[in-house]
C-alpha positions in Angstrom: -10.4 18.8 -12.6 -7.6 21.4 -13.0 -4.7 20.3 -10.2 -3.7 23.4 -9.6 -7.6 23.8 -8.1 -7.4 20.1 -6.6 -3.8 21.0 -5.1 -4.8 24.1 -3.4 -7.5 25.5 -0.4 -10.4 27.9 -1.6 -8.6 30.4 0.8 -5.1 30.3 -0.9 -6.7 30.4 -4.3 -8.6 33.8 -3.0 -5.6 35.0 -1.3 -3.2 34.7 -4.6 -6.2 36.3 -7.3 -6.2 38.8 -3.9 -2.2 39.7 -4.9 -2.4 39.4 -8.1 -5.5 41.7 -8.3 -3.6 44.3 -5.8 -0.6 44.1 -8.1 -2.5 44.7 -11.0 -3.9 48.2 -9.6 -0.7 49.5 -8.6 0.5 48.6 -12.4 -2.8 50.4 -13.1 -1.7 53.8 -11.9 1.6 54.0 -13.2 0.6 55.7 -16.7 -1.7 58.3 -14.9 0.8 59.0 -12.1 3.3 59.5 -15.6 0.7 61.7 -17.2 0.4 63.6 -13.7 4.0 64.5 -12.8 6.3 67.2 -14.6 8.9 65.0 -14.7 10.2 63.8 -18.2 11.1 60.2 -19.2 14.7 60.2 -18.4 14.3 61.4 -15.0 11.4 59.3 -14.2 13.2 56.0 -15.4 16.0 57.1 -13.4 14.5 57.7 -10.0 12.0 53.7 -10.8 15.1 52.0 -11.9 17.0 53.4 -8.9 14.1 52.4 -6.4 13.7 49.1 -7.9 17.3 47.6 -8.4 18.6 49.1 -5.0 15.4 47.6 -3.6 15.9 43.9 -5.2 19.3 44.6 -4.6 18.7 44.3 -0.6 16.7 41.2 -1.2 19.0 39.1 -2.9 22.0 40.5 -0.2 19.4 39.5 2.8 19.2 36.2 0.9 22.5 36.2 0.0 22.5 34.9 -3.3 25.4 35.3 -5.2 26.0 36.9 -8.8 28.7 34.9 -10.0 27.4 34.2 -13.5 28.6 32.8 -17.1 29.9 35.6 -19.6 26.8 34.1 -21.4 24.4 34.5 -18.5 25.8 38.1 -18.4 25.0 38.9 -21.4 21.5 37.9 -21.5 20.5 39.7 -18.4 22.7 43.1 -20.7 20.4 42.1 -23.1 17.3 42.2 -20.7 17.8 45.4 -19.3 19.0 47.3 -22.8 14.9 45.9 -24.4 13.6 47.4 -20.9 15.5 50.3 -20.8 14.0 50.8 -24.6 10.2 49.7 -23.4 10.1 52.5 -20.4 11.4 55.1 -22.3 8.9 54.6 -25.3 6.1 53.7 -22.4 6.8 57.3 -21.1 7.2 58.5 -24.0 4.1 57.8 -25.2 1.9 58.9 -21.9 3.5 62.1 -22.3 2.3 62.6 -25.8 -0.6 60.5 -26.0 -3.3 59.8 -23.3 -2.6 57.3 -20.3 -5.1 55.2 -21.3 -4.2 55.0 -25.1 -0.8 54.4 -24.1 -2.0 51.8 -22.0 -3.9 50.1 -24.8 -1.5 50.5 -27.4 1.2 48.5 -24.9 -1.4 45.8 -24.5 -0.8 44.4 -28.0 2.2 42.2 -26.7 0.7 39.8 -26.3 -0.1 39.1 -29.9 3.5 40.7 -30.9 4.9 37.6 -28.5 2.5 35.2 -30.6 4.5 36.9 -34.0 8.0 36.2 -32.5 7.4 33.4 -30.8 6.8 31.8 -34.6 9.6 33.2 -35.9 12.5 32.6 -33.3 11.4 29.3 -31.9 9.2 28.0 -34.7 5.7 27.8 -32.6 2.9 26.8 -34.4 -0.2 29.3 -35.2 -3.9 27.9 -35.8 -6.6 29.1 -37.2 -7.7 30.8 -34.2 -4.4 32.9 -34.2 -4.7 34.6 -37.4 -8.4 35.5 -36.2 -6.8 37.1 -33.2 -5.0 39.3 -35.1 -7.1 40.8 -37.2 -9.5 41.6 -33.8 -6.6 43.0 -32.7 -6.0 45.1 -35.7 -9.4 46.3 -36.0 -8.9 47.1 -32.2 -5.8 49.2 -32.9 -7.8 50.7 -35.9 -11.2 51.9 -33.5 -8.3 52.9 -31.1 -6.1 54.8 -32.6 -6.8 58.7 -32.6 -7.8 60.7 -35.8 -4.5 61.7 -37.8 -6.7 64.8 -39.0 -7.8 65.5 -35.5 -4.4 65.0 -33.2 -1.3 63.9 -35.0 0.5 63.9 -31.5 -1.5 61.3 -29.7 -1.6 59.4 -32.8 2.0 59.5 -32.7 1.9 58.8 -29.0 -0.1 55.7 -29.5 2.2 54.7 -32.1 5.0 54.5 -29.8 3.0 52.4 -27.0 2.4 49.7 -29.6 6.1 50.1 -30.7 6.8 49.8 -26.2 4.3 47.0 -26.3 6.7 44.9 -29.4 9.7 45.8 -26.9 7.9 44.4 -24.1 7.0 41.1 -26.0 10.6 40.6 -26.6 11.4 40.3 -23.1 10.1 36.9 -22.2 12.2 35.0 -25.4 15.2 36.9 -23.7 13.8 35.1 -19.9 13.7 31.9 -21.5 17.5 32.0 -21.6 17.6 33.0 -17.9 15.0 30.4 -16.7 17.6 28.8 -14.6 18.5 32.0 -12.8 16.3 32.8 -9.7 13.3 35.6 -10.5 15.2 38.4 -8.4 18.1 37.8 -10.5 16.8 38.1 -13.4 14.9 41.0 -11.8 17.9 42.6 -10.7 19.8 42.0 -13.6 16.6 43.8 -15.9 16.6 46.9 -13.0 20.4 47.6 -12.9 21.3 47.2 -16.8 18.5 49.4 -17.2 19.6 52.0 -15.3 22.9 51.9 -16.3 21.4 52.5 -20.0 19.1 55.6 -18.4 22.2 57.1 -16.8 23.2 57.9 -20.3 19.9 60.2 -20.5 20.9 62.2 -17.4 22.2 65.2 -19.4 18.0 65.0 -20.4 16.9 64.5 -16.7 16.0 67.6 -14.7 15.8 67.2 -10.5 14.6 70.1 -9.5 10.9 68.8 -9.5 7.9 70.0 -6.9 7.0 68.1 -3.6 4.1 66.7 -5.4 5.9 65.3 -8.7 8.7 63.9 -6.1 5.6 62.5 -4.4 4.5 61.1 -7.7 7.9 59.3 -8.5 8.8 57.8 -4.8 5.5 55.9 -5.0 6.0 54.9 -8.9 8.9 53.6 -7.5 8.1 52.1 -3.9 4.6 50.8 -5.1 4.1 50.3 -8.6 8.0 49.1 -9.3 9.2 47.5 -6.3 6.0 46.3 -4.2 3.9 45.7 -7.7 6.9 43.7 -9.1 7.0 41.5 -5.9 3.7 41.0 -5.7 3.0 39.8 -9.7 5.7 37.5 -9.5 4.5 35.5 -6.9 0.9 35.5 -7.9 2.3 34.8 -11.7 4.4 31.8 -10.1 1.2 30.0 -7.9 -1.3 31.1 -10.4 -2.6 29.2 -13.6 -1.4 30.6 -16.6 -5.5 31.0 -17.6 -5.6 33.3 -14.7 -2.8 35.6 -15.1 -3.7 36.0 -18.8 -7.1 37.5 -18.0 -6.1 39.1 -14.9 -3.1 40.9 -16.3 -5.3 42.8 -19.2 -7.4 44.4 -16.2 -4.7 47.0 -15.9 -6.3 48.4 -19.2 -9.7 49.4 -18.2 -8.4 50.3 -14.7 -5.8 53.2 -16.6 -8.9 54.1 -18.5 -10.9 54.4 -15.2 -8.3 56.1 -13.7 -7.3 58.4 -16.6 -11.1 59.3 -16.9 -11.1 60.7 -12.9 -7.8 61.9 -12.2 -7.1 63.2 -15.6 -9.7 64.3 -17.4 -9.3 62.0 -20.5 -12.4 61.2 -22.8 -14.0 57.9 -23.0 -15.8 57.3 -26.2 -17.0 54.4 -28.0 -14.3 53.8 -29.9 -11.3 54.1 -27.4 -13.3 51.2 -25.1 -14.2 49.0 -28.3 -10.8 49.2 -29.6 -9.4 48.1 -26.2 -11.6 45.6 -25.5 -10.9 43.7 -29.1 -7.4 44.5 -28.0 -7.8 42.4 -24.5 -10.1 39.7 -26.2 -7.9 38.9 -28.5 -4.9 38.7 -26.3 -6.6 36.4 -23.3 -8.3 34.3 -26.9 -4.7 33.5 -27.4 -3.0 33.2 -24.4 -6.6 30.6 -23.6 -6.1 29.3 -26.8 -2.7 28.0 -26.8 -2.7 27.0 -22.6 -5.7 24.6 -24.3 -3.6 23.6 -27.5 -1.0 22.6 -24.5 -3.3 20.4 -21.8 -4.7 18.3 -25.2 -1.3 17.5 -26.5 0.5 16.7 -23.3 -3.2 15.0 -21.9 -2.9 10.6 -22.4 -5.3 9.4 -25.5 
């Protein structure tokens, strides 16, 4: 029997796949709100960054935890918030000139980026299974990817997402040499170096914005940074690992869902086979490995 299921009521299981599931759809409207407002990506970088490290901010100074770090400890959380900083911007980037939901599938490849640096910078091993993840994935991306005869600019767009989604893979090898720092922290420390690396874009920002786009931004910044941040954590903490890796790809289909309602966007074939190799071969790996794990750490 799994011990996290022998360790825990029925109701607190429920109640966690409950957060992590309410988490997941405020993630899930973050590139249709993008596509939505007439803000551009420096300005709406700014105004989430602001939202969410003034927001952790007040939790760590209600908890009073104290950021006297190592100059290397420093570092790593400069380091954290310059590969964020990078992720947004191409994340935006690429709603604006793609479709949400192809920006939302190319950005779900890091997972099997993560499986690529994870062998090269701390010498993981692959299986067989691995390799066979890859090439779904590629076929995925393939299926996914627009026409370069019919749109060259959400071709490029979607470029960009799986170039967001590499930046986004490089964050956890950057967390593993932060694990000893508290989660709001780190969190703080990813929000506020961030920001300080979108502050250089203001000259790009523009303000003067409608009561709808500001609308737009306050709750990509109060729900889907701050609240949606909050809420993953903790369900990512208490959680299995083979429950966040399947719940976490549900943001895809919900942007594609979404994008399709609120936006317009067409769903054909391709777009939802291409994303759903995309996702299987993700969760095949992240499953895959959590397996390889339990068997070599299980007694003979």
């Amino acid at each position: 029997m799994d011990p996290f299921l022998s360790s825990n009521t029925g109701s607190s299981l429920k109640s966690l796949i409950l957060i992590a599931i309410s988490a997941i759809l405020l993630m899930g409207f973050v590139p249709v709100t993008i596509k939505w407002v007439d803000a551009n990506e420096a300005t709406i970088g700014l105004i989430r960054l602001f939202i969410g490290a003034f927001g952790i901010g007040i939790i760590l100074l209600f908890r009073r935890r104290s950021l006297k770090l190592k100059p290397t400890e420093w570092y790593w959380l400069l380091s954290l918030g310059l590969v964020f900083a990078v992720h947004w911007y191409s994340y935006f980037k690429s709603i604006k000139l793609s479709d949400a939901s192809l920006a939302a599938i190319g950005v779900a490849t890091f997972g099997i980026h993560l499986l690529v640096l994870n062998r090269i910078f701390y010498k993981e091993k692959l299986f067989a299974s691995d390799f066979v993840a890859v090439a779904i994935a590629l076929v995925g991306i393939f299926l996914a990817s627009p026409s370069l005869e019919l749109d060259t600019i959400k071709l490029k767009g979607f470029l960009i997402a799986i170039f967001s989604g590499f930046m986004y893979a490089c964050l956890p090898l950057i967390n593993r040499q932060l694990m000893h720092l508290t989660t709001n922290t780190r969190a703080f420390g990813q929000f506020g170096f961030a920001l300080v690396a979108f502050c250089f874009l203001i000259p790009q920002s523009n303000f003067e914005l409608s009561s709808n786009d500001w609308m737009g931004l306050i709750f990509l910044g109060v729900f889907s940074t701050l609240i949606a941040h909050t809420l993953w954590i903790k369900a990512s903490t208490e959680l299995p690992t083979s429950f966040t890796a399947v719940l976490y790809y549900c943001y895809v289909p919900l942007a594609i869902i979404l994008g399709y309602f609120f936006l317009n966007e067409p769903i054909g074939w391709q777009k939802l086979t291409g994303a759903a190799l995309i996702i299987l071969a993700n969760v095949w790996v992240a499953l895959g490995h959590k397996k390889k794990q339990l068997q070599s750490s299980s007694p003979d």
